[in-house]
NUKOLTOR-373434 format. One record per residue (C-alpha): residue in one letter; x, z negated, y negated. Coordinates in steps of 0.1 Angstrom, whole numbers. Layout:
{atom 'a',{X,Z,Y}}
...
This chain:
{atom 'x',{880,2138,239}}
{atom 'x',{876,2103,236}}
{atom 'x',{842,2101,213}}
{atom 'x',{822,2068,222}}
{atom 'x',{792,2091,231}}
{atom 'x',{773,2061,237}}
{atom 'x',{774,2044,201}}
{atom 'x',{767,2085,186}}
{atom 'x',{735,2083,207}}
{atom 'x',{721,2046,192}}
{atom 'x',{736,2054,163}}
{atom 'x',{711,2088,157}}
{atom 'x',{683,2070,173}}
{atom 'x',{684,2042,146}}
{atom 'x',{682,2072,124}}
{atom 'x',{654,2081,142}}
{atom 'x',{638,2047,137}}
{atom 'x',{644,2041,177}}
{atom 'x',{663,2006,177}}
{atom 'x',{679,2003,208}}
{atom 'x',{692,1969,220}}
{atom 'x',{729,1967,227}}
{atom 'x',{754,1946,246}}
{atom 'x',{790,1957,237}}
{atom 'x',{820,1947,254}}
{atom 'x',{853,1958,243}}
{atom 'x',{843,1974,213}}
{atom 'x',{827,1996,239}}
{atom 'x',{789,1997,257}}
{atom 'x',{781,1977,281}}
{atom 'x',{744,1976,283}}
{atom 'x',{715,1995,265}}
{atom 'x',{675,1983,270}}
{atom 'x',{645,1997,252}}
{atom 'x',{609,1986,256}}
{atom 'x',{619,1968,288}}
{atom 'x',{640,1997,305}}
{atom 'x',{678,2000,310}}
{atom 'x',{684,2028,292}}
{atom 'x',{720,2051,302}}
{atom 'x',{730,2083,287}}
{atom 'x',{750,2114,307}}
{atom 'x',{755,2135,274}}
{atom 'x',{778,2163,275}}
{atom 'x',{792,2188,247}}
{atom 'x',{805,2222,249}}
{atom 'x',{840,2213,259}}
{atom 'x',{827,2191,293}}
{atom 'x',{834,2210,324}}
{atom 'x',{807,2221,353}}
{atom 'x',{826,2199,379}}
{atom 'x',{828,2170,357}}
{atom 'x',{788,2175,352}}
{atom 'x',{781,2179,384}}
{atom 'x',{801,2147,400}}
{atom 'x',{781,2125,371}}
{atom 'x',{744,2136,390}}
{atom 'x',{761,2134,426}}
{atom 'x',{772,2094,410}}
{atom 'x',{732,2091,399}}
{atom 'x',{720,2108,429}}
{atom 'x',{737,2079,451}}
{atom 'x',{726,2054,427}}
{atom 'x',{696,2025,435}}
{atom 'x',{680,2016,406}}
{atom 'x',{668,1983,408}}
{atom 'x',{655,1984,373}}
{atom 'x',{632,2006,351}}
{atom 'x',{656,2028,338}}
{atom 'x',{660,2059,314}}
{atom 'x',{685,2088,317}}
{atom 'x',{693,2103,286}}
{atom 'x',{705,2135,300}}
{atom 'x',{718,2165,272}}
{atom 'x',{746,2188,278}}
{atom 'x',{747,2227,276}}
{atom 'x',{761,2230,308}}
{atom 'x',{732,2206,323}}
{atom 'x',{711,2229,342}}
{atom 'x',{678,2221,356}}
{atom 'x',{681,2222,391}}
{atom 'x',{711,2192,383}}
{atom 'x',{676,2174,363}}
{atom 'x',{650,2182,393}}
{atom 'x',{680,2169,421}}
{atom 'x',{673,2136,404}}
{atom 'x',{636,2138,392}}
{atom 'x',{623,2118,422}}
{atom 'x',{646,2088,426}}
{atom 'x',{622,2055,420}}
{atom 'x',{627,2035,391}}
{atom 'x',{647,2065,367}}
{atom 'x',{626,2082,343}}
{atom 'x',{653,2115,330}}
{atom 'x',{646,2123,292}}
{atom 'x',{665,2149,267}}
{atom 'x',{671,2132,232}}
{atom 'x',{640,2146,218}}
{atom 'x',{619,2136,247}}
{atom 'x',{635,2099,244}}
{atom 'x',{624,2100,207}}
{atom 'x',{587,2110,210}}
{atom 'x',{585,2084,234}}
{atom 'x',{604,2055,220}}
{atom 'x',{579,2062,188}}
């Protein structure tokens, strides 16, 4: 239950030949940038829960994003009305993995 989520994600992007910058604190992530964005991740697996899913886009939703900055958003219980509730909040770009990777390259 406890997987470090974050360091999976950089650690298939470096596969990928994306190098994301990281700030750790704790043994744990503190801050991600890539080509001059923040970049945060909301990554779910099978196991996650809808109302857990859904309180992590109400969080964003009520977020101001002072910075450029790139969601990461994968999950199969993300649906897309949860990805369009977010799409237009300035500064936040929202990306799958795959998405992410094309870009990054």
């Amino acid at each position: 239950r406890n997987v470090p989520k974050d360091m999976m994600l950089v650690e298939y992007l470096k596969d990928q030949d994306i190098h994301i910058e990281v700030i750790l604190e704790d043994n744990k992530v503190k801050n991600m940038t890539f080509k001059g964005y923040n970049v945060e991740s909301a990554i779910w697996s099978q196991k996650s829960n809808i109302a857990g899913v859904l309180n992590r886009f109400n969080k964003i939703k009520e977020t101001t994003y002072k910075n450029p900055t790139i969601l990461i958003v994968e999950g199969p219980k993300v649906k897309t009305e949860y990805i369009e509730s977010i799409s237009n909040i300035p500064n936040l770009k929202v990306m799958n993995i795959n998405q992410f990777v094309e870009w990054g390259k």
